[in-house]
ChimeraX commands (.cxc) that place a marker at each C-alpha (Angstrom):
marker #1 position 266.62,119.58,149.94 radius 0.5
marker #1 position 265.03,122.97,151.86 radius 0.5
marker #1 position 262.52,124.71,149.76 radius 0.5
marker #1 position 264.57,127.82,149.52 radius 0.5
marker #1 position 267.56,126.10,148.35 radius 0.5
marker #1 position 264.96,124.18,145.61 radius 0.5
marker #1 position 263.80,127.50,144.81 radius 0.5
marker #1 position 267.24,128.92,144.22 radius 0.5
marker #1 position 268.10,125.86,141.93 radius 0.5
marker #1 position 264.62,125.52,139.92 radius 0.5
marker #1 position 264.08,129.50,139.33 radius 0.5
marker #1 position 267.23,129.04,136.39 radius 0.5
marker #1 position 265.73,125.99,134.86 radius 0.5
marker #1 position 262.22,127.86,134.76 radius 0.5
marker #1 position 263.42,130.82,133.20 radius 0.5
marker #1 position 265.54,128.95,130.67 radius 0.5
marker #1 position 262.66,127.05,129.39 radius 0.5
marker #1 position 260.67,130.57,129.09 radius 0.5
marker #1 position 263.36,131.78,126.94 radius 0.5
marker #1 position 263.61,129.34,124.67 radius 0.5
marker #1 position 259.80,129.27,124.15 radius 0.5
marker #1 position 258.60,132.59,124.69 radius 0.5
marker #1 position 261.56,134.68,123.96 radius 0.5
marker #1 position 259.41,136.71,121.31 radius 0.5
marker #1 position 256.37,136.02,122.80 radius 0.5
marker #1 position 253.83,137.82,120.26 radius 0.5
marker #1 position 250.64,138.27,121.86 radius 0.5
marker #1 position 249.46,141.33,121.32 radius 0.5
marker #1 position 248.84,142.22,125.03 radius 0.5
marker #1 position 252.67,142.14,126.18 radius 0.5
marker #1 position 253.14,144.93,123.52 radius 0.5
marker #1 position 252.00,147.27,126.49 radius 0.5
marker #1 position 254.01,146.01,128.74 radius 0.5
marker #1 position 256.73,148.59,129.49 radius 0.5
marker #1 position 260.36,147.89,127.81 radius 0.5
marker #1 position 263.64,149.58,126.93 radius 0.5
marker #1 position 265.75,149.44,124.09 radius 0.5
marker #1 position 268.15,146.73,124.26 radius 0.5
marker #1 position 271.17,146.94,125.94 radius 0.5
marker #1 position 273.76,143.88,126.39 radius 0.5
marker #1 position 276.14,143.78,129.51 radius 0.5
marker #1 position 278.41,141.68,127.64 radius 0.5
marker #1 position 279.36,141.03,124.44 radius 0.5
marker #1 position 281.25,137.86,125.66 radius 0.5
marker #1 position 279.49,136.24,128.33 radius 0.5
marker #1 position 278.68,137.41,132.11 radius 0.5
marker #1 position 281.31,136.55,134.36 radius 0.5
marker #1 position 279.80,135.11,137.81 radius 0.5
marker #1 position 282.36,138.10,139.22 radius 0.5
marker #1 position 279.74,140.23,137.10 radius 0.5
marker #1 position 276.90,139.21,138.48 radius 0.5
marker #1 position 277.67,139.24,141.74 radius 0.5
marker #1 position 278.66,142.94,141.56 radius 0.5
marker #1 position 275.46,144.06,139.82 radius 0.5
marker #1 position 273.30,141.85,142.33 radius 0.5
marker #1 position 275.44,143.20,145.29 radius 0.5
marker #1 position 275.10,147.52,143.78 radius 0.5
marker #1 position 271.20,146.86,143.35 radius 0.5
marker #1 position 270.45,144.80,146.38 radius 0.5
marker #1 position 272.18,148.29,148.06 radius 0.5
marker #1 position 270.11,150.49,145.91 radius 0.5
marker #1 position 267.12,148.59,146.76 radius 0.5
marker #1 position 267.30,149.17,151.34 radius 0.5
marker #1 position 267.75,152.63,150.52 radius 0.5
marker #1 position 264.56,152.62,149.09 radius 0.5
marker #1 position 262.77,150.33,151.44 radius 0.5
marker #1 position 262.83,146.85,149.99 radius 0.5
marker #1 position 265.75,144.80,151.96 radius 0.5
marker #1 position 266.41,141.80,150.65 radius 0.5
marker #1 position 270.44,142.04,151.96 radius 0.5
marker #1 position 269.17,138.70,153.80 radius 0.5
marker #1 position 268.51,136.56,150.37 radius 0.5
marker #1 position 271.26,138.38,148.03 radius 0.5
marker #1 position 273.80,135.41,148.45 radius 0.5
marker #1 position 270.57,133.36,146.41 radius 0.5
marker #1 position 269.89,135.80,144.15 radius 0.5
marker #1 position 273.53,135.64,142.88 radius 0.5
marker #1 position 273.99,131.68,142.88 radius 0.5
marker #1 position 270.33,131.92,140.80 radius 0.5
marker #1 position 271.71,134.20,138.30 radius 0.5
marker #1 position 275.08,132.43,137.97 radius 0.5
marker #1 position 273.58,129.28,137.24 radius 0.5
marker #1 position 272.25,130.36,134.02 radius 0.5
marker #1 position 274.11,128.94,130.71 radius 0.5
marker #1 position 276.52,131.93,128.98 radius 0.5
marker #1 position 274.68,131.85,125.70 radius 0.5
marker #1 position 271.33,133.00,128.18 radius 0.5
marker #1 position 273.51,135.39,129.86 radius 0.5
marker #1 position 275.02,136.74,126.80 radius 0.5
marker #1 position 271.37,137.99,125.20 radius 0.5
marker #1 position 270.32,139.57,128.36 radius 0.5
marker #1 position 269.68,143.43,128.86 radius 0.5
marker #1 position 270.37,145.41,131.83 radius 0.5
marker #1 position 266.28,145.30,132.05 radius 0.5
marker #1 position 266.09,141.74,131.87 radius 0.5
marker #1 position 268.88,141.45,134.56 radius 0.5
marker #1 position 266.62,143.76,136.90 radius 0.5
marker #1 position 263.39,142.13,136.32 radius 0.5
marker #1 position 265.24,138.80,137.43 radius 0.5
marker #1 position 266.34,140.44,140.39 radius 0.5
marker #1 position 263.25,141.45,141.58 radius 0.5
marker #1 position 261.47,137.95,140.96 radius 0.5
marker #1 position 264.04,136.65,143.14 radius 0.5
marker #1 position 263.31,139.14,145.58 radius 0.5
marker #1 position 259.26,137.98,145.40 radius 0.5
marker #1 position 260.26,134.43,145.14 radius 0.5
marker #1 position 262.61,133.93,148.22 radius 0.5
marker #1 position 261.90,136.99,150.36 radius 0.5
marker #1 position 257.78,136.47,149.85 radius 0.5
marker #1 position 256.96,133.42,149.04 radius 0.5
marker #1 position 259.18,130.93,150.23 radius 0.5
marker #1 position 258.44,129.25,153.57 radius 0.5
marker #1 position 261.65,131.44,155.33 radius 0.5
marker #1 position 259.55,133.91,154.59 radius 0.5
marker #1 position 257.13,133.76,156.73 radius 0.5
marker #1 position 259.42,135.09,159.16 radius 0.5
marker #1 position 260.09,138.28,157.62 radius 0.5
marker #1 position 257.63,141.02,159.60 radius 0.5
marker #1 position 258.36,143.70,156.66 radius 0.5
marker #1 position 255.38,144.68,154.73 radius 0.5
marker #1 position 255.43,143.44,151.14 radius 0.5
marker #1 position 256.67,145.60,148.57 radius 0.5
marker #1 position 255.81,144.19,145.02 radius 0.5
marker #1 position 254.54,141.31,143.92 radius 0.5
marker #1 position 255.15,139.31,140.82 radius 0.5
marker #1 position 253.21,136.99,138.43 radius 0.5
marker #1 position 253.55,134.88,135.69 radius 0.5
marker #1 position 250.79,136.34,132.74 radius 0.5
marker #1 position 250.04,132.84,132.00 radius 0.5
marker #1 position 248.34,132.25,135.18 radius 0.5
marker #1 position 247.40,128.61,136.89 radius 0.5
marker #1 position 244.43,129.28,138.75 radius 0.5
marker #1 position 242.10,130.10,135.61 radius 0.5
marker #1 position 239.07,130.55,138.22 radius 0.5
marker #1 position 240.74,132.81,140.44 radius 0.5
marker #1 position 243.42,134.50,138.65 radius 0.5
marker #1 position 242.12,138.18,139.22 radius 0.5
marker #1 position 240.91,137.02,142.70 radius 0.5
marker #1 position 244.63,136.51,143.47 radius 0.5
marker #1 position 245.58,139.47,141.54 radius 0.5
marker #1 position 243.17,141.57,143.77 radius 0.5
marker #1 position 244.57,140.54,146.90 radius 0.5
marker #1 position 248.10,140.79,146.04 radius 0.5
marker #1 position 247.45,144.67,145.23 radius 0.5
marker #1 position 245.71,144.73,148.48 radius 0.5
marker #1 position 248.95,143.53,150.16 radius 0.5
marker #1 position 250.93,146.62,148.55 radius 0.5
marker #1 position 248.59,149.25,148.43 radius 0.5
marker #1 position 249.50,150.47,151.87 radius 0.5
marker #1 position 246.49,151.24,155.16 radius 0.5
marker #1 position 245.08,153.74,152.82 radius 0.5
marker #1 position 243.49,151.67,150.26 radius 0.5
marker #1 position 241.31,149.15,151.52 radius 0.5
marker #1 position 239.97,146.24,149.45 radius 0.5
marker #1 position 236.61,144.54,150.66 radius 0.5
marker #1 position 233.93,142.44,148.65 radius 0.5
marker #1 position 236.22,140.51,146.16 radius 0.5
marker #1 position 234.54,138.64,143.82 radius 0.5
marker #1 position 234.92,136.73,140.99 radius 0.5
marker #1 position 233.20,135.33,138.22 radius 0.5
marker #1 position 233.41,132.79,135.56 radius 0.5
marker #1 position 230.02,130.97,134.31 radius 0.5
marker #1 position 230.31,132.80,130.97 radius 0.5
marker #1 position 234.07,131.52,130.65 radius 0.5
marker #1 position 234.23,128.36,127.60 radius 0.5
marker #1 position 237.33,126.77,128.89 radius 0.5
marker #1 position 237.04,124.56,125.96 radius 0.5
marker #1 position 237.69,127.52,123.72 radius 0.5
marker #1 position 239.35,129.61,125.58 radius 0.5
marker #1 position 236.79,132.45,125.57 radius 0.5
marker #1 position 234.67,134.40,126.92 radius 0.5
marker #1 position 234.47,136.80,129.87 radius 0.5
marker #1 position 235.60,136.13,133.77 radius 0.5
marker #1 position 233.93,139.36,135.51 radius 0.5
marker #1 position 235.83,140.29,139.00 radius 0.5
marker #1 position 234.09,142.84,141.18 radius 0.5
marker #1 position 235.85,144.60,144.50 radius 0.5
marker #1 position 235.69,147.65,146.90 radius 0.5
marker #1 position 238.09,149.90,147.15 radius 0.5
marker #1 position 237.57,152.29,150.20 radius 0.5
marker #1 position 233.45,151.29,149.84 radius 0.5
marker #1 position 233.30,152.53,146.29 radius 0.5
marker #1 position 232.31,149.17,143.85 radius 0.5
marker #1 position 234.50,148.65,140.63 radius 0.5
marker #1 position 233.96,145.48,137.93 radius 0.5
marker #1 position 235.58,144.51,135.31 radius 0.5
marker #1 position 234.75,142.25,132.75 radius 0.5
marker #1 position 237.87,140.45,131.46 radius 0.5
marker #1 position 238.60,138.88,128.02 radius 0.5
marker #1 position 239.37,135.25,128.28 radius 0.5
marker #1 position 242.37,133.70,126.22 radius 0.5
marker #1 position 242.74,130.75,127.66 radius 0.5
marker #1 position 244.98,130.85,130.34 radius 0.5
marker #1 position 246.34,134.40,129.83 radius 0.5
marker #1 position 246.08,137.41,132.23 radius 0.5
marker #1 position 243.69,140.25,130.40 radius 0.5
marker #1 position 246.71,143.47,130.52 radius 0.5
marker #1 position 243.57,145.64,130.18 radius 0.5
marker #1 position 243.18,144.26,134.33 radius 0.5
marker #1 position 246.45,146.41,135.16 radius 0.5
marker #1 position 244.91,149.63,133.22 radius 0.5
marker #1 position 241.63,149.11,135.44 radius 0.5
marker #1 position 243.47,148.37,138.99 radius 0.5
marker #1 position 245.77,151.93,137.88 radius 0.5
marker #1 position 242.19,154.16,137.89 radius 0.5
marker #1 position 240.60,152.61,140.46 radius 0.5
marker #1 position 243.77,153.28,142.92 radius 0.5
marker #1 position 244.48,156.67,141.41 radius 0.5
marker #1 position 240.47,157.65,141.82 radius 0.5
marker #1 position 240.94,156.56,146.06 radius 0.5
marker #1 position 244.66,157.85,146.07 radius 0.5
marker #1 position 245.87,160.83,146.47 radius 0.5
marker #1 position 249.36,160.02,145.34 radius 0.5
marker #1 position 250.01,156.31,144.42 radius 0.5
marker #1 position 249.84,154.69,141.05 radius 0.5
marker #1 position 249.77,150.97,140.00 radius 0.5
marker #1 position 253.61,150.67,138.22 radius 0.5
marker #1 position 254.36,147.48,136.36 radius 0.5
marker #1 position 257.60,146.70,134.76 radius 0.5
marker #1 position 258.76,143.29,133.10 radius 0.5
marker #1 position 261.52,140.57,132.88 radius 0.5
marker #1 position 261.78,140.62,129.58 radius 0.5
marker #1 position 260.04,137.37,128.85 radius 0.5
marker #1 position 255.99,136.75,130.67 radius 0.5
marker #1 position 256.66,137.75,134.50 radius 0.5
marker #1 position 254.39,140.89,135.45 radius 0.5
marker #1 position 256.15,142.91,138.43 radius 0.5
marker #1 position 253.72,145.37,139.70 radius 0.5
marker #1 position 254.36,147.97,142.03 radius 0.5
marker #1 position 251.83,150.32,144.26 radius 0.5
marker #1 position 253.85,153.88,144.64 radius 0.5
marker #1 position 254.28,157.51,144.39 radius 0.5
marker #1 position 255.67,159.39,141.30 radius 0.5
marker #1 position 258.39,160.14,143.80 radius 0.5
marker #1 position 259.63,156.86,145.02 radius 0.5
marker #1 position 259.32,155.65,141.26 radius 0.5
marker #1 position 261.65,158.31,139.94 radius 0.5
marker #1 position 263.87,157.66,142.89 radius 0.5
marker #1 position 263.84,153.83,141.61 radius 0.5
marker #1 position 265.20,154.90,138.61 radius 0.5
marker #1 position 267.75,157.36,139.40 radius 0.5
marker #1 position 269.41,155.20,141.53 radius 0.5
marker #1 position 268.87,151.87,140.30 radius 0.5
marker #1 position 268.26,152.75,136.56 radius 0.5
marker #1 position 264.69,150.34,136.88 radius 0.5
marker #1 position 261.83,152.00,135.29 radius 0.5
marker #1 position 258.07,151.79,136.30 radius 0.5
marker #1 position 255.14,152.46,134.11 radius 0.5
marker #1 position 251.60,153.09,134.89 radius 0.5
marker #1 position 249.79,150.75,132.67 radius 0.5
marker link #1:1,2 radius 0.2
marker link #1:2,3 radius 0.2
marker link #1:3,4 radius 0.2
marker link #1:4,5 radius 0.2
marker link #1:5,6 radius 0.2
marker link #1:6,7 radius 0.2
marker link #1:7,8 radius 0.2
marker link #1:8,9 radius 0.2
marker link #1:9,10 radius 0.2
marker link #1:10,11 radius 0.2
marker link #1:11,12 radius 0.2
marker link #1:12,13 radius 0.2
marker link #1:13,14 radius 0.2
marker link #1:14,15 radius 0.2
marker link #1:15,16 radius 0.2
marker link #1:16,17 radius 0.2
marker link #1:17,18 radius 0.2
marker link #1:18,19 radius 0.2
marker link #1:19,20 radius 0.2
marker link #1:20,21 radius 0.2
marker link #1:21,22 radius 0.2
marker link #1:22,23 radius 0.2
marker link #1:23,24 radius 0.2
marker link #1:24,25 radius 0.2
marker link #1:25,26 radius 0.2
marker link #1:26,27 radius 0.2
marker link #1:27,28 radius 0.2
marker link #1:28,29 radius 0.2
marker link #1:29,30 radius 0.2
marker link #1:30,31 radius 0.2
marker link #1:31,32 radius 0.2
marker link #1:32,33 radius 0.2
marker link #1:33,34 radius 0.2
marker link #1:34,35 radius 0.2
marker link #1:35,36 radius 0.2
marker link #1:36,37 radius 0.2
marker link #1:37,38 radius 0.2
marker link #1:38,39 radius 0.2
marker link #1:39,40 radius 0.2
marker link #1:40,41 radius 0.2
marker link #1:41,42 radius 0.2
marker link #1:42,43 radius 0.2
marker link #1:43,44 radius 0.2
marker link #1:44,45 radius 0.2
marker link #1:45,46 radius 0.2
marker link #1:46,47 radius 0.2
marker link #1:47,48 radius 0.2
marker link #1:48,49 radius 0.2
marker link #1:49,50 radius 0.2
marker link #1:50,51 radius 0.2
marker link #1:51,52 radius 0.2
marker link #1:52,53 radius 0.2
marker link #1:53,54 radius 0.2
marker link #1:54,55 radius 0.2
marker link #1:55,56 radius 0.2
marker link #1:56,57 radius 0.2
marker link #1:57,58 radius 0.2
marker link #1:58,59 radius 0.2
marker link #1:59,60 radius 0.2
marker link #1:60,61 radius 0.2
marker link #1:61,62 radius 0.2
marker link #1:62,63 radius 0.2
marker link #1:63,64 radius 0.2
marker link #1:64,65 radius 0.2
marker link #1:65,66 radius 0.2
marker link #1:66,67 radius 0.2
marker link #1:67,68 radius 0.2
marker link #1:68,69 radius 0.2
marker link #1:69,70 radius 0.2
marker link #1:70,71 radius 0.2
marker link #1:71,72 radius 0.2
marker link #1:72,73 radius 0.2
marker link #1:73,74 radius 0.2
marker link #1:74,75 radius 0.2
marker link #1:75,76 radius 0.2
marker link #1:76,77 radius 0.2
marker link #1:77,78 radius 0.2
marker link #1:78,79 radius 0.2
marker link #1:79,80 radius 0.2
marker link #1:80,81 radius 0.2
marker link #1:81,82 radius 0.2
marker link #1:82,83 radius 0.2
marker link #1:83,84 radius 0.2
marker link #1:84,85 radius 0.2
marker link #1:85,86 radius 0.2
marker link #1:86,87 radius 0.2
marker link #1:87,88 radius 0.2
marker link #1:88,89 radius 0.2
marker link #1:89,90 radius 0.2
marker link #1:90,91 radius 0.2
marker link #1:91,92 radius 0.2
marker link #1:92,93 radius 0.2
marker link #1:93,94 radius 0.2
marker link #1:94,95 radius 0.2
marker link #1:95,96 radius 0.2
marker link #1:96,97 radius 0.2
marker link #1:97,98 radius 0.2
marker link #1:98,99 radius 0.2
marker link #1:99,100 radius 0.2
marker link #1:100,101 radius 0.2
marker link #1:101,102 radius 0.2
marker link #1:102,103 radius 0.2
marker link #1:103,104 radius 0.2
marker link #1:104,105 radius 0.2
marker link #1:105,106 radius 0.2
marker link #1:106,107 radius 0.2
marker link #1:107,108 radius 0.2
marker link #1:108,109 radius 0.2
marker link #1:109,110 radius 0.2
marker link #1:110,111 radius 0.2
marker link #1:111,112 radius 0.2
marker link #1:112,113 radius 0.2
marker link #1:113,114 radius 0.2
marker link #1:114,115 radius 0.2
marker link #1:115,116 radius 0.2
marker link #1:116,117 radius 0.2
marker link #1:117,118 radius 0.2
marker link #1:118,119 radius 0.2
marker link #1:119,120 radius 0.2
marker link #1:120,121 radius 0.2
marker link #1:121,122 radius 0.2
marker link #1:122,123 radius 0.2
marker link #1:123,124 radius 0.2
marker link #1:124,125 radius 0.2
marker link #1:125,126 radius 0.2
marker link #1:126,127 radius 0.2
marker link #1:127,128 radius 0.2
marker link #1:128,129 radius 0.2
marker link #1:129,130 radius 0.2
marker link #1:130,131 radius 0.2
marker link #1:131,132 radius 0.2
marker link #1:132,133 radius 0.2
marker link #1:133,134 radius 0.2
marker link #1:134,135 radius 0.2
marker link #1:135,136 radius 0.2
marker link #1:136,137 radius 0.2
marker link #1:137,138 radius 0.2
marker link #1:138,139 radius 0.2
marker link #1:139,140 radius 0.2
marker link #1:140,141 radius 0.2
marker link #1:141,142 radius 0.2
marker link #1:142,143 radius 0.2
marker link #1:143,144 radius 0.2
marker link #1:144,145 radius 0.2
marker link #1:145,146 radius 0.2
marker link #1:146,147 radius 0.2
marker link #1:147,148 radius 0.2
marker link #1:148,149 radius 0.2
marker link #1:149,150 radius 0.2
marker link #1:150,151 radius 0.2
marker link #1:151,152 radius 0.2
marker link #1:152,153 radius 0.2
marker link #1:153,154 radius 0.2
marker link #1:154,155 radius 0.2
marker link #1:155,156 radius 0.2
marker link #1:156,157 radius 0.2
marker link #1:157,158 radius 0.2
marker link #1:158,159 radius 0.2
marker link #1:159,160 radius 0.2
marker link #1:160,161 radius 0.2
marker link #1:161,162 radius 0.2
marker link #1:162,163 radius 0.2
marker link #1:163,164 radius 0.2
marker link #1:164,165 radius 0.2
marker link #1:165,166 radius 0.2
marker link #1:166,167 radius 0.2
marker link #1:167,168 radius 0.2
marker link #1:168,169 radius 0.2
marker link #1:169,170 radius 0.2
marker link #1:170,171 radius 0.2
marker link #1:171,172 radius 0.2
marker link #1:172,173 radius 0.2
marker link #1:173,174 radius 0.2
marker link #1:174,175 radius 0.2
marker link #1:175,176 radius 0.2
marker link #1:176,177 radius 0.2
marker link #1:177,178 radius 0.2
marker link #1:178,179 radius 0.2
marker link #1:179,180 radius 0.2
marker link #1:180,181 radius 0.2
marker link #1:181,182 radius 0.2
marker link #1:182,183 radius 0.2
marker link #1:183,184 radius 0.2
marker link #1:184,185 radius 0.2
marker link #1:185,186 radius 0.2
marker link #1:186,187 radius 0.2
marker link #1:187,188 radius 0.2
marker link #1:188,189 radius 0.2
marker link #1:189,190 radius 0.2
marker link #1:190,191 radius 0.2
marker link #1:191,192 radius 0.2
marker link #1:192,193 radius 0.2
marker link #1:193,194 radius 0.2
marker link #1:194,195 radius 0.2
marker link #1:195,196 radius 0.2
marker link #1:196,197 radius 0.2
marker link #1:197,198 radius 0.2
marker link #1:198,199 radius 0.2
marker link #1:199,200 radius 0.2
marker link #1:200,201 radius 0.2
marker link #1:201,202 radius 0.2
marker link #1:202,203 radius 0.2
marker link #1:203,204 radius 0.2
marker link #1:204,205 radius 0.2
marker link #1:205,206 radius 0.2
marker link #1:206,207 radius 0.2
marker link #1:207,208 radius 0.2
marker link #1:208,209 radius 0.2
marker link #1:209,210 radius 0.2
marker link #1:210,211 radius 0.2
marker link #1:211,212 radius 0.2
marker link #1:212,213 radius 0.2
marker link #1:213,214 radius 0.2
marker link #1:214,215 radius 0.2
marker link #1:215,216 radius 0.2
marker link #1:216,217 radius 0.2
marker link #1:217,218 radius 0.2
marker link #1:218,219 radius 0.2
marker link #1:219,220 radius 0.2
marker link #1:220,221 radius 0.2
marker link #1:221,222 radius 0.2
marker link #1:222,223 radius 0.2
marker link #1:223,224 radius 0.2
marker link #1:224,225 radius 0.2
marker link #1:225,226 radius 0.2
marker link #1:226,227 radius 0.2
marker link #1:227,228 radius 0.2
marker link #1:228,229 radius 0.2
marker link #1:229,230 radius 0.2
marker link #1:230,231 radius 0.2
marker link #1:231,232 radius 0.2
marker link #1:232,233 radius 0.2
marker link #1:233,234 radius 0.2
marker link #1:234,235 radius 0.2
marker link #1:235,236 radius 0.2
marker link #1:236,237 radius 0.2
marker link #1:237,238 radius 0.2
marker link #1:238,239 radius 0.2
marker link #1:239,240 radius 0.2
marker link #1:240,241 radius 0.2
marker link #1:241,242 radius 0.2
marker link #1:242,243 radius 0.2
marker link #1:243,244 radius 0.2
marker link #1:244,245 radius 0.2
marker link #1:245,246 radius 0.2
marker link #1:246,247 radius 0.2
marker link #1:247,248 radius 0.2
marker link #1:248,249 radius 0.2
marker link #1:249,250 radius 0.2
view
């Protein structure tokens, strides 16, 4: 089976088990997360018609702006019409987007096809649960780095964890960078495996201190994946007008 096609296939059965378990997720940190009231598409069920349509109008919405992904949108819509009804059926327009858009990261960025694409990256997403406990801002770092545009210039990225108890899940992982030769540090709260939100907060004043006009912008899918954006207030507003997806500076 090709990786992409794997991709396509395992993304459902990923986000179906993150429903069932973390559909309410309560830790205290997601409450900051940006969200919108909900909104259900259908009180019966998405049709696969339905999806396609919506994938198809955002996928549009999206070139204008500068993200194409008209190359990947036949995935996107067998992804999304694999999911079972009753997971369709509690979905908001929000969720729906945020799905989208990790589709986009998954198959446009990360998959091996896409090493062909000679676009610059756009966004990036991550799962707040992270798997690399020792580098998870590390990572974080550099994928801000790939967004952030010739302007902002990341050097000296270092991480550290000797006063993390992995046993315990606490403690503090200290990461330490260079944005355009001025040092930032920040000293993150371990909880076991999760990403410290208070990170995003951090990354949003360093870039608007060395920026002129861009922001960090975050926005959710509704369950634990963190899509985070590098922009201007224009090209967010944009975003929303014409694809109704709202940003947030953390």
């Amino acid at each position: 089976m090709h990786r992409s096609t794997f991709i396509a296939f395992i993304i459902p059965l990923i986000m179906l088990a993150i429903a069932m378990t973390f559909r309410y997720f309560n830790n205290e940190s997601m409450a900051q997360m940006p969200s919108a009231d909900p909104d259900p598409l259908y009180t019966s069920g998405i049709t696969e018609r339905e999806v396609e349509f919506m994938v198809h109008e955002q996928i549009a919405e999206l070139k204008e702006l500068g993200i194409d992904a008209t190359s990947i949108e036949d995935k996107i819509i067998d992804s999304l019409s694999s999911f079972p009804t009753e997971i369709m059926m509690s979905m908001d327009t929000e969720q729906i987007n945020g799905m989208i858009l990790t589709n986009i990261d998954w198959l446009l960025y990360k998959d091996e096809e896409a090493k062909s694409v000679t676009e610059p990256r756009q966004f990036f997403c991550f799962d707040m649960e992270c798997m690399d406990l020792d580098n998870m801002y590390t990572i974080f770092v550099n994928s801000v780095a790939e967004i952030a545009g010739d302007d902002l210039v990341f050097t000296d990225i270092k991480e550290d964890t000797s006063k993390v108890d992995y046993e315990s899940g606490t403690g503090t992982q200290t990461i330490s960078f260079r944005c355009n030769g001025t040092p930032y540090q920040y000293d993150a709260t371990v909880y076991y495996d999760w990403f410290d939100v208070g990170m995003l907060t951090f990354m949003n004043d360093a870039i608007s201190e060395q920026s002129s006009d861009k922001h960090l912008y975050v926005t959710s899918d509704g369950y634990q994946e963190c899509i985070v954006f590098c922009r201007t207030q224009d090209w967010v507003a944009r975003l929303k007008k014409s694809t109704g997806i709202i940003l947030e500076q953390p």
